[in-house]
C-alpha positions as CSV (number, residue, x, y, z in Angstrom):
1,X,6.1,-32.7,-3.6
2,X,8.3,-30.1,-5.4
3,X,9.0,-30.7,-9.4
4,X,12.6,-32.1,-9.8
5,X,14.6,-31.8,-12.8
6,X,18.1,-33.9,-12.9
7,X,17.6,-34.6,-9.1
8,X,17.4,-31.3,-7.8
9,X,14.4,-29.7,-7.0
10,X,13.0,-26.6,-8.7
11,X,10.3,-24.2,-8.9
12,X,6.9,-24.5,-10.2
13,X,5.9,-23.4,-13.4
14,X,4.4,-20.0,-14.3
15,X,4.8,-19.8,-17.5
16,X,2.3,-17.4,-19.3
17,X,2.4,-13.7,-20.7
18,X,4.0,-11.3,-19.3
19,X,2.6,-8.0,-17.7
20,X,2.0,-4.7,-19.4
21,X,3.2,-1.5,-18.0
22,X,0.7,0.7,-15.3
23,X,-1.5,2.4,-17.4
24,X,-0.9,5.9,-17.5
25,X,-4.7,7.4,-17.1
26,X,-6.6,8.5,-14.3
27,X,-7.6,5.9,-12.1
28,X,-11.2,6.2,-9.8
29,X,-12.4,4.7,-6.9
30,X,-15.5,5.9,-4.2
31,X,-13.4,7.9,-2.3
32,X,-9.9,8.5,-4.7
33,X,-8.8,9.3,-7.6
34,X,-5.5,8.5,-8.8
35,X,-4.2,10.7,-11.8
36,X,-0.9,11.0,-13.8
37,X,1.5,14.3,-12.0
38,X,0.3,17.7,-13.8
39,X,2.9,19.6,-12.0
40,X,2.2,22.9,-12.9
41,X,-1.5,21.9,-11.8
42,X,-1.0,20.5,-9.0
43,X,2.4,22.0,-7.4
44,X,0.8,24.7,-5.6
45,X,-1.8,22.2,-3.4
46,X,0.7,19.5,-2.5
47,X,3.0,22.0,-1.6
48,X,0.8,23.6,0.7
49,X,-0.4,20.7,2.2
50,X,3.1,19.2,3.1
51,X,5.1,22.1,3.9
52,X,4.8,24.7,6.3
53,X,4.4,22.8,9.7
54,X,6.4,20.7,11.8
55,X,3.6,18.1,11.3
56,X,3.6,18.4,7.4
57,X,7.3,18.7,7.0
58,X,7.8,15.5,9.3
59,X,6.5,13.3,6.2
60,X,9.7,14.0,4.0
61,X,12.2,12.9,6.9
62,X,12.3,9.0,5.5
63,X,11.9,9.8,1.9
64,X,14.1,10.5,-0.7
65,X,13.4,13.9,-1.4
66,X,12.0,16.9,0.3
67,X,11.0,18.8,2.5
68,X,11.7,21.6,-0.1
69,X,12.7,25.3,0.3
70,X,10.0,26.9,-1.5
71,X,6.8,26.1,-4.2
72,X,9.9,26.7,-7.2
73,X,12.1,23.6,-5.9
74,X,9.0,21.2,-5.4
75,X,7.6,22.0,-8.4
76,X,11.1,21.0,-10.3
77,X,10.6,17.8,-8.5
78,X,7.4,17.5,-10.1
79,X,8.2,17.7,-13.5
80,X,10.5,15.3,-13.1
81,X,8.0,13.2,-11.7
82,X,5.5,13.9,-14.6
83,X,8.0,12.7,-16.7
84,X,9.0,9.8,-15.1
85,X,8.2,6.7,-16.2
86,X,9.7,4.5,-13.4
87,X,8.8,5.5,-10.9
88,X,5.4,5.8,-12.5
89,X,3.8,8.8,-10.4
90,X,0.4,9.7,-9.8
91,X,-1.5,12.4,-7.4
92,X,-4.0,11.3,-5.4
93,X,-7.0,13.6,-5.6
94,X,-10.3,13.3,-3.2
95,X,-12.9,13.1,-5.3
96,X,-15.6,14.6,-2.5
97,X,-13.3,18.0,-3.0
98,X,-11.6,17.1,-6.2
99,X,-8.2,18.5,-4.8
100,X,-4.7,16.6,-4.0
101,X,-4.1,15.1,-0.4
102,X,-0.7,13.6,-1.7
103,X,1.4,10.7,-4.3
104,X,1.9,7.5,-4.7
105,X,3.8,5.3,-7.7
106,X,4.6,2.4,-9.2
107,X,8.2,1.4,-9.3
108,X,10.8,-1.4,-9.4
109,X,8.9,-2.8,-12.5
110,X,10.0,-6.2,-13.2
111,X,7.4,-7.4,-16.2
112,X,9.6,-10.1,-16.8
113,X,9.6,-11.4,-13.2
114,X,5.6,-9.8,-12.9
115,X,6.5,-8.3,-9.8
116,X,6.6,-4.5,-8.8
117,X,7.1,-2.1,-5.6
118,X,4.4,0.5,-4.7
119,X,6.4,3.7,-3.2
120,X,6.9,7.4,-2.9
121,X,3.7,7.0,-1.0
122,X,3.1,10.0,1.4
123,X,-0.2,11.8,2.2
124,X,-1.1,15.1,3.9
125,X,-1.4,14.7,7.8
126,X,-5.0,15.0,7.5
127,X,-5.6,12.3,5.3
128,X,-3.3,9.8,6.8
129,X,-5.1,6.3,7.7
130,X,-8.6,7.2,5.8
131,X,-10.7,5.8,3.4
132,X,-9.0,8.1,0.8
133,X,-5.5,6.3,1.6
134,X,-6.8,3.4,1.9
135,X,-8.8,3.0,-1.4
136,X,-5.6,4.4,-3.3
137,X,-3.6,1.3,-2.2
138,X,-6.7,-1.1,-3.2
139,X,-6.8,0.6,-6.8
140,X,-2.6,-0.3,-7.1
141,X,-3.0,-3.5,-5.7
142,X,-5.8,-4.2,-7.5
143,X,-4.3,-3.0,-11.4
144,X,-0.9,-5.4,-10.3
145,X,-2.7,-8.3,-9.6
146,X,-6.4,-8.0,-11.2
147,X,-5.3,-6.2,-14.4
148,X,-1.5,-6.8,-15.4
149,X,-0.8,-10.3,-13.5
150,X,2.3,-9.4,-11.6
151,X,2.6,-12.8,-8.7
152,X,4.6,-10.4,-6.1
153,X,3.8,-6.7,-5.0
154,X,6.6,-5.3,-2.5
155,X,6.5,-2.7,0.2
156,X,9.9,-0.9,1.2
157,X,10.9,1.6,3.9
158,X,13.2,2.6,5.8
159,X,13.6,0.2,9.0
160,X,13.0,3.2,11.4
161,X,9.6,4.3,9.7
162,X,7.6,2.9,12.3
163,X,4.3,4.4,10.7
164,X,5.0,3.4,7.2
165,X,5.9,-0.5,8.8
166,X,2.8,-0.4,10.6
167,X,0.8,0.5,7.5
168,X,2.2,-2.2,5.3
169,X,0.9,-4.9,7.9
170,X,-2.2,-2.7,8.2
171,X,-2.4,-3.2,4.5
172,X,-2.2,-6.8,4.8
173,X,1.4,-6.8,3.2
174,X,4.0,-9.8,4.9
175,X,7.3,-8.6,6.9
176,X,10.3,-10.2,5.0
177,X,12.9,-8.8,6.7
178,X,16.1,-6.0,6.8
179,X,18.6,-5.4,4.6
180,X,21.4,-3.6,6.6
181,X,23.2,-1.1,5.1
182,X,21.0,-1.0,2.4
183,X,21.1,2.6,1.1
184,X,22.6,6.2,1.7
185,X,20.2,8.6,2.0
186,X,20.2,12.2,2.7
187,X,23.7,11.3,3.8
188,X,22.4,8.8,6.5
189,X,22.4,5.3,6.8
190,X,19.4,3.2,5.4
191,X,18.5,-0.3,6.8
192,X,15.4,-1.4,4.5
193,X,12.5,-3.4,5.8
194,X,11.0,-5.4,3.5
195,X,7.3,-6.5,3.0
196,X,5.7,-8.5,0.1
197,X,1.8,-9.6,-0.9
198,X,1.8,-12.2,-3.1
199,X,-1.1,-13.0,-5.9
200,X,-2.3,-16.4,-3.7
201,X,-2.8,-13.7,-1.0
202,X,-4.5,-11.0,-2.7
203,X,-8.3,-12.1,-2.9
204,X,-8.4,-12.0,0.6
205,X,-6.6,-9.0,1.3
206,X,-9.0,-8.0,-1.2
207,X,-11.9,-8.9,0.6
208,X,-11.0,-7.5,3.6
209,X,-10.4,-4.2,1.9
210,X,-13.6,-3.6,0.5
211,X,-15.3,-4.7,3.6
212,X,-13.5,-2.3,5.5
213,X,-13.9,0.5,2.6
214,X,-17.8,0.2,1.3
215,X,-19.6,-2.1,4.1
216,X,-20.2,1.0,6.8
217,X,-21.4,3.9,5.0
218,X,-19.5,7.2,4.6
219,X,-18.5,9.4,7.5
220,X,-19.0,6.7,10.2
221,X,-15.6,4.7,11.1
222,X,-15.4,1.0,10.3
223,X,-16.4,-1.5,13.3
224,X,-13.1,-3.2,12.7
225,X,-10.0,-2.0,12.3
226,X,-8.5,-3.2,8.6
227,X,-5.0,-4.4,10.8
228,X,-8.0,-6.9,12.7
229,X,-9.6,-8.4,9.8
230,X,-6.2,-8.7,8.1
231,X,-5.0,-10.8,11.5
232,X,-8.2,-12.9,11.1
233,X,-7.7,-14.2,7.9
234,X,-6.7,-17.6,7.9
């Protein structure tokens, strides 16, 4: 039975601390690394990697920036991004060739409410759906819940990104809904789809993570997809 105060019912408490900001240091896992933007360092590989090709250049159509016109414009972006503190940037390096294969942040940070969004996520084509992309989102998920206490992660895109909808359920995050008309971007309508994990459904999500990261050894694919075991859990 829900708590009732004068009749009505309310919410249950969570009182407690509230969470610190992302720390702002590198970040390892097996597979990743997650450091803080050095855009003078590393402008000249994530440029390469996402530019040039139809197939590069596609992963800028539903974000909120980019594709840029040359190495000089991205590498503006980047300084902003190095010294931007929400969003909260960070390169993601793989650590077997200890060079950048794309970005990722943390935004939308609510201490007060302990929830936060994970986004400006994009990775080089070659690195899309791998350990290395996977293992970055376990590291996030795991400093919001595991080390600063936030209750509610939250995964946003734009309704049409079929990849990026797929890869929050992948990830074992929850489909919320659509906000319509929820943003103008690039001078075209935005409807937002809207995922959440919540801390109750973390250790699991968790679990199934690591499984599908560190049971099967490196270079041989997982026996079951991370979408399947996230579907089994009860």
């Amino acid at each position: 039975m829900p708590e009732s105060l004068h009749g009505l019912p309310i919410g249950y408490d969570v009182s407690g601390d509230t969470p610190e900001r992302p720390p702002v240091r590198s970040i390892l896992g097996e597979f990743a690394a997650l450091e803080p933007v050095d855009a003078q360092a590393h402008a000249p590989a994530l440029f390469s990697i996402s530019h040039g090709t139809d197939r590069a250049e596609m992963l800028w159509t539903y974000m909120f920036q980019g594709p840029f016109p040359n190495g000089e414009a991205m590498l503006g972006w980047l300084l902003r991004c190095e010294q931007s503190e929400d969003p909260l940037y960070f390169t993601v390096m793989d650590r077997a060739s200890d060079r950048p294969v794309g970005m990722v942040s943390f935004m939308n940070m609510v201490p007060d409410m302990r929830r936060l969004e994970l986004g400006n996520i994009w990775y080089a084509p070659s690195h899309q759906r791998t350990r290395i992309n996977t293992e970055a989102i376990y590291i996030m998920l795991s400093v919001a819940f595991d080390v600063l206490g936030y209750r509610r992660v939250e995964w946003k895109c734009d309704a049409l990104n079929e990849p990026s909808r797929r890869a929050a359920e992948r990830l074992g995050f929850t489909f919320e809904g659509v906000f319509r008309q929820h943003m103008i971007i690039k001078g075209r309508n935005r409807d937002t789809a809207w995922f959440s994990m919540l801390d109750g459904e973390w250790p699991q999500v968790k679990a199934n993570m690591e499984h599908w990261l560190y049971a099967t050894p490196a270079g041989q694919q997982p026996p079951v997809s991370l979408t399947e075991l996230n579907r089994r859990a009860p």
